[in-house]
TORPA-4810 file (N, C-alpha, C, O; in nm, 3 decimals):
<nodes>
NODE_1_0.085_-0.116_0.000_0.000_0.000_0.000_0.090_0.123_0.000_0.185_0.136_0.077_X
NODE_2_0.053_0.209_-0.088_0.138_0.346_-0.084_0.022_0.479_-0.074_-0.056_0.496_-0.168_X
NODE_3_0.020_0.548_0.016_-0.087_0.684_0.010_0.059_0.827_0.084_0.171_0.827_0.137_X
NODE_4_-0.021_0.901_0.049_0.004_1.014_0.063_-0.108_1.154_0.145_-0.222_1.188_0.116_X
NODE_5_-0.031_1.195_0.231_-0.119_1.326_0.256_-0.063_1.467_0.261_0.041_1.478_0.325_X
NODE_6_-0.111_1.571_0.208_-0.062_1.636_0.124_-0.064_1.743_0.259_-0.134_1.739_0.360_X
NODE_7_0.040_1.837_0.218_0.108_1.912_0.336_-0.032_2.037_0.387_-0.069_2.098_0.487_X
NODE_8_-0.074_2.017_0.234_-0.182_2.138_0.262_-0.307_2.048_0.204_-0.290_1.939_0.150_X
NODE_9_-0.468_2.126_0.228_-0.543_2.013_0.161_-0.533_2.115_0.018_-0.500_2.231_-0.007_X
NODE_10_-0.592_1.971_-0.072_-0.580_2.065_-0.232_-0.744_2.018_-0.309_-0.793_1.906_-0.325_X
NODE_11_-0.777_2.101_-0.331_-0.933_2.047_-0.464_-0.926_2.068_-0.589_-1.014_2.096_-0.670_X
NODE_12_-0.750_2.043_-0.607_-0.711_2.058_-0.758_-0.725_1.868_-0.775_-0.667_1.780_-0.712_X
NODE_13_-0.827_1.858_-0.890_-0.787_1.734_-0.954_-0.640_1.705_-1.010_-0.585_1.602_-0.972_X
NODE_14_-0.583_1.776_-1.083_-0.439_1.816_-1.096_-0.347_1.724_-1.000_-0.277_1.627_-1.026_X
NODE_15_-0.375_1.796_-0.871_-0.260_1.730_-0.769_-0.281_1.631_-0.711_-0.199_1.577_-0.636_X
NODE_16_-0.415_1.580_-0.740_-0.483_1.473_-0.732_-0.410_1.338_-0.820_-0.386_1.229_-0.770_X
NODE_17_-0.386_1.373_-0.943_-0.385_1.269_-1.059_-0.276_1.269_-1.031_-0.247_1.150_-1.022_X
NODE_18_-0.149_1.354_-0.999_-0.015_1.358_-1.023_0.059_1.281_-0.857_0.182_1.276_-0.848_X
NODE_19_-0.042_1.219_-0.721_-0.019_1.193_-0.656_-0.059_1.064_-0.656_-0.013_0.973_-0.587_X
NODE_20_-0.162_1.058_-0.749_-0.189_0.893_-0.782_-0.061_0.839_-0.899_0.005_0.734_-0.896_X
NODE_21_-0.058_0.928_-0.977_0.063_0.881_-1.073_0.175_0.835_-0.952_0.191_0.717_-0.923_X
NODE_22_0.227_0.914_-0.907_0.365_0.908_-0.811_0.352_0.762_-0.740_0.441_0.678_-0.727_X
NODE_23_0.205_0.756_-0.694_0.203_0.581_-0.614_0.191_0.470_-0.718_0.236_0.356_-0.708_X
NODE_24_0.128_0.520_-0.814_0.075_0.406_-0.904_0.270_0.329_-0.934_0.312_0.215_-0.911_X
NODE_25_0.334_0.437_-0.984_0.470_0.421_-1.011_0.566_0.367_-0.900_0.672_0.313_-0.931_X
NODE_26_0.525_0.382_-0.758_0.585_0.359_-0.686_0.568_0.179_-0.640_0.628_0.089_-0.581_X
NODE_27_0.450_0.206_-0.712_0.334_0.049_-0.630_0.423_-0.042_-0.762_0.476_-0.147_-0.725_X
NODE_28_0.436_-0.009_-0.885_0.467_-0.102_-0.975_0.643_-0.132_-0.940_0.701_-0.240_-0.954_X
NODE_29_0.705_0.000_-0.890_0.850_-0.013_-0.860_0.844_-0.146_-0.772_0.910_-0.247_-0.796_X
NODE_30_0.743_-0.125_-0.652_0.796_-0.259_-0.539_0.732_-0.432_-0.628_0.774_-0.548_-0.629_X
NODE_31_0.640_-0.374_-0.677_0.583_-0.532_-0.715_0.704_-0.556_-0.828_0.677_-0.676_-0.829_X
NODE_32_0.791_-0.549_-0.905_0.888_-0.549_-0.970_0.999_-0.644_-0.872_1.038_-0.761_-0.871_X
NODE_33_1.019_-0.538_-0.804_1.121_-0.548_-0.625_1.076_-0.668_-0.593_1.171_-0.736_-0.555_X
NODE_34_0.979_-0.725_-0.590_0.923_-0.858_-0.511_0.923_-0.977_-0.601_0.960_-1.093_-0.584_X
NODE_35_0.864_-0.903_-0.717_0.882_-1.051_-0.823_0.751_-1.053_-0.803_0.732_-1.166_-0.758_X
NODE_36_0.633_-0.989_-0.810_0.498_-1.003_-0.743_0.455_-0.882_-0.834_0.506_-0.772_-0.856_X
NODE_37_0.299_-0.968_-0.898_0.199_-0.909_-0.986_0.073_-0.825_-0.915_0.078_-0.823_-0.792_X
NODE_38_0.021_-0.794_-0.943_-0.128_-0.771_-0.923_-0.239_-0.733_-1.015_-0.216_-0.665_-1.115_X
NODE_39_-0.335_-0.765_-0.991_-0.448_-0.808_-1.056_-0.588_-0.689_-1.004_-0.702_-0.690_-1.050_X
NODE_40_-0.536_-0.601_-0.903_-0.657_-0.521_-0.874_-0.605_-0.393_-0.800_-0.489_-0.389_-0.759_X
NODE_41_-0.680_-0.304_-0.787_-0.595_-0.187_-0.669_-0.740_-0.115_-0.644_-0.820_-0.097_-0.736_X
NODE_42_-0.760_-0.080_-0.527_-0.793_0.036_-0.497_-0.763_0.133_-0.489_-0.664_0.135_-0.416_X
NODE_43_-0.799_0.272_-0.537_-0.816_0.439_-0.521_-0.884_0.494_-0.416_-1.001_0.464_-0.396_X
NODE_44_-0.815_0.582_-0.337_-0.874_0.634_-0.220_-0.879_0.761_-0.197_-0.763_0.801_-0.202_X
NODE_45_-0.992_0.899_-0.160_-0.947_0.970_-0.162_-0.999_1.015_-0.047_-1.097_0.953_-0.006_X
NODE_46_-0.950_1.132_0.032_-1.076_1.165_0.158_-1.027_1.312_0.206_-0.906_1.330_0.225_X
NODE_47_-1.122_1.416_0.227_-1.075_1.518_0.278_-1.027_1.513_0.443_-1.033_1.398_0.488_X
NODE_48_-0.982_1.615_0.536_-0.951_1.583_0.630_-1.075_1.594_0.757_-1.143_1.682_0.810_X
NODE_49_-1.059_1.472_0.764_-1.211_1.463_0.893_-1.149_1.532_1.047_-1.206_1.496_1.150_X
NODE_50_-1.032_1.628_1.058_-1.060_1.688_1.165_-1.068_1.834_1.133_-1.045_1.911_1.227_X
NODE_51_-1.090_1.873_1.043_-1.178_2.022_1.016_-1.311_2.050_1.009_-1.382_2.085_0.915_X
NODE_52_-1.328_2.033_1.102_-1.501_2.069_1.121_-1.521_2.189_1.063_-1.446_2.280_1.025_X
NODE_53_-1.660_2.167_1.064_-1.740_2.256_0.946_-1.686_2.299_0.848_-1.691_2.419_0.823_X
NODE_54_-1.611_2.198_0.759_-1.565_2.170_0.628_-1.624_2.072_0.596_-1.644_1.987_0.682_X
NODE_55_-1.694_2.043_0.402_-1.750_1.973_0.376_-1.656_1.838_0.402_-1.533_1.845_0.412_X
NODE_56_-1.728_1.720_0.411_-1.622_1.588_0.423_-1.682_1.500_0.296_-1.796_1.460_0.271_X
NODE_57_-1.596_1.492_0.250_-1.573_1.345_0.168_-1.453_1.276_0.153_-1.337_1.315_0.153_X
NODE_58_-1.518_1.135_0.138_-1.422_0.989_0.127_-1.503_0.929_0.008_-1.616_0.962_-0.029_X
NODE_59_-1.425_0.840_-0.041_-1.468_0.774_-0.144_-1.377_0.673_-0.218_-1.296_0.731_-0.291_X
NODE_60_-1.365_0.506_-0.220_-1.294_0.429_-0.281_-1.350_0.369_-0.436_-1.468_0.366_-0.470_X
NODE_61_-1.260_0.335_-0.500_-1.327_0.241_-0.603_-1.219_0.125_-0.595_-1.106_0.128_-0.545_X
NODE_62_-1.270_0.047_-0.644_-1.232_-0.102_-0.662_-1.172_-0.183_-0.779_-1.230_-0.290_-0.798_X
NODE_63_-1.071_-0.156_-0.860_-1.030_-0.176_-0.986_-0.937_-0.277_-1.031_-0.820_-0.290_-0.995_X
NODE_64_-1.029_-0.375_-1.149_-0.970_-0.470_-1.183_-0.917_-0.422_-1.307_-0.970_-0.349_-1.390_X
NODE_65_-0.703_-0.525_-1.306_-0.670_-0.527_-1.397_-0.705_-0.609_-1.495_-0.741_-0.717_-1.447_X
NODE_66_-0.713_-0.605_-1.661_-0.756_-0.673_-1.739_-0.632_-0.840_-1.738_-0.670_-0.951_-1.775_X
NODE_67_-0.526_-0.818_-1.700_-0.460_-0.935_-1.659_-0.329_-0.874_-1.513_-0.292_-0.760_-1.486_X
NODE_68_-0.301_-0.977_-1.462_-0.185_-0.949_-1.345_-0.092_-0.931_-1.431_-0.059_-0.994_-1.531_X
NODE_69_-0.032_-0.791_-1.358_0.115_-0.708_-1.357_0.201_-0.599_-1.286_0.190_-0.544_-1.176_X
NODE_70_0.263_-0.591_-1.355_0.369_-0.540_-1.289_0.383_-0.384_-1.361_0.470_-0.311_-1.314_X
NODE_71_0.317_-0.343_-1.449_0.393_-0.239_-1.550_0.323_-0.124_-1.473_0.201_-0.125_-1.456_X
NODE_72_0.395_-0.035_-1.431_0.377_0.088_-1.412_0.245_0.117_-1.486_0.127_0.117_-1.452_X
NODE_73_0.298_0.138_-1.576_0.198_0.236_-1.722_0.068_0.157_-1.677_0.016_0.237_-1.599_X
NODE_74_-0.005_0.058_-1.681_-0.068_0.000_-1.655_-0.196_0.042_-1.535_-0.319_0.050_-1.542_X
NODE_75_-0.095_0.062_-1.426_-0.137_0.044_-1.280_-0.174_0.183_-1.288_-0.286_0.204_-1.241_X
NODE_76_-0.110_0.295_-1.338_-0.115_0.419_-1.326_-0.255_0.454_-1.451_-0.340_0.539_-1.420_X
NODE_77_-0.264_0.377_-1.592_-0.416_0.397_-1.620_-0.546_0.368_-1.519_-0.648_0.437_-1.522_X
NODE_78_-0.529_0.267_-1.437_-0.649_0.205_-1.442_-0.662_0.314_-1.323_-0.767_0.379_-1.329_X
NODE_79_-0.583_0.342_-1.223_-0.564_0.388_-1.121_-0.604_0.541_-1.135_-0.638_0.591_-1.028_X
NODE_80_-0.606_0.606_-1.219_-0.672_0.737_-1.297_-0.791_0.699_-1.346_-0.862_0.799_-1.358_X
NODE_81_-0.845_0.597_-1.380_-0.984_0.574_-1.425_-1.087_0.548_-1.294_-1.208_0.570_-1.300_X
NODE_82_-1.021_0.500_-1.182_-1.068_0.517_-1.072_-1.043_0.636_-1.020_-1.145_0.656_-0.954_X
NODE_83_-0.967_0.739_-1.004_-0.971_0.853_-0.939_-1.070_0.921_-1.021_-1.124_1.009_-0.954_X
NODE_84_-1.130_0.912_-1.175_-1.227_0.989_-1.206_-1.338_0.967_-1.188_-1.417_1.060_-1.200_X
NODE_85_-1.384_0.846_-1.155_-1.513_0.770_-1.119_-1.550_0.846_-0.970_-1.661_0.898_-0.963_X
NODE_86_-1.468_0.853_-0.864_-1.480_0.875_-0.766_-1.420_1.060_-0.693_-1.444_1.111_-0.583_X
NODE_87_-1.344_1.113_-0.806_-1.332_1.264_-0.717_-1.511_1.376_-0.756_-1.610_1.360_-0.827_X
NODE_88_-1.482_1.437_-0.699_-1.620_1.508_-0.688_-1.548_1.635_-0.624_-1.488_1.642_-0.517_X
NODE_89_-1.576_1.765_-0.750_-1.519_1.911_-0.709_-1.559_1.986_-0.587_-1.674_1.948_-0.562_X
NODE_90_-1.527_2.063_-0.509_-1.586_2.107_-0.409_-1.502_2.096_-0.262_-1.483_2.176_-0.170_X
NODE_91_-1.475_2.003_-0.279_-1.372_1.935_-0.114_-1.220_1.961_-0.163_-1.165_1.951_-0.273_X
NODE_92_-1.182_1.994_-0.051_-1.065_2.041_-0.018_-0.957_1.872_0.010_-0.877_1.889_0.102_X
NODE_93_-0.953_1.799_-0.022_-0.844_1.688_-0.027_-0.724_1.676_0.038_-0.628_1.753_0.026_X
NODE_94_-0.733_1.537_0.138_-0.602_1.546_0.278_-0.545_1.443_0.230_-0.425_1.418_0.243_X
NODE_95_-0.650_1.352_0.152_-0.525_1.256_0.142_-0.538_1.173_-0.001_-0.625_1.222_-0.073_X
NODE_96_-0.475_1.065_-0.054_-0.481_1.001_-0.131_-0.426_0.849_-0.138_-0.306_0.846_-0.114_X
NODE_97_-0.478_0.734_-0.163_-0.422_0.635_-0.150_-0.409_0.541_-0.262_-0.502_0.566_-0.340_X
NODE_98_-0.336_0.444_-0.307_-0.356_0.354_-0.370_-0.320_0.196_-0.345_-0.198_0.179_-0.358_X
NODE_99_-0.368_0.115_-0.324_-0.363_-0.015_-0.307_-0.328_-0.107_-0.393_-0.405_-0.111_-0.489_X
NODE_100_-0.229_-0.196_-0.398_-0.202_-0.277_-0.483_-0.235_-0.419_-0.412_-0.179_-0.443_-0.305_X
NODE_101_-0.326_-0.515_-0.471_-0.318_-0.650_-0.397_-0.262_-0.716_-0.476_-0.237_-0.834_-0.450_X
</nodes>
């Protein structure tokens, strides 16, 4: 699992996609490192739940690869096709995650 939370919150999709890129790349670096594929990942995103009376959202998706791998390029499409299914403009963004099983 690789996530990130960002020093400040951000509701740029922008820094959004470019923090999922950074894990997606990071997630394919270790499964490489291991000798180990994967076949699915979750996308995670969530604003920060200790700012009250700020809107809150969380939201995962669940994404299958079309076969198990290892390729960066890969992990980092599908992994953007889930961050668009699931960001929603408006919220201010604390964190970001991505899951490799």
């Amino acid at each position: 699992m690789t996530s990130r939370s960002f020093g400040r919150a951000t509701g740029s999709r922008q820094d959004l996609r470019e923090a999922i890129c950074q894990h997606a790349t990071r997630g394919g670096e270790k499964l490489r490192g291991q000798g180990s594929l994967t076949s699915a990942l979750v996308v995670f995103i969530q604003t920060n739940p200790f700012r009250e009376g700020q809107p809150q959202y969380a939201q995962s998706a669940l994404l299958h690869l079309p076969q198990p791998t290892d390729d960066s390029r890969a992990i980092i499409r599908t992994a953007l096709q889930g961050l668009d299914v699931i960001y929603r403009p408006g919220y201010d963004y604390q964190r970001v995650r991505r899951n490799a099983d």
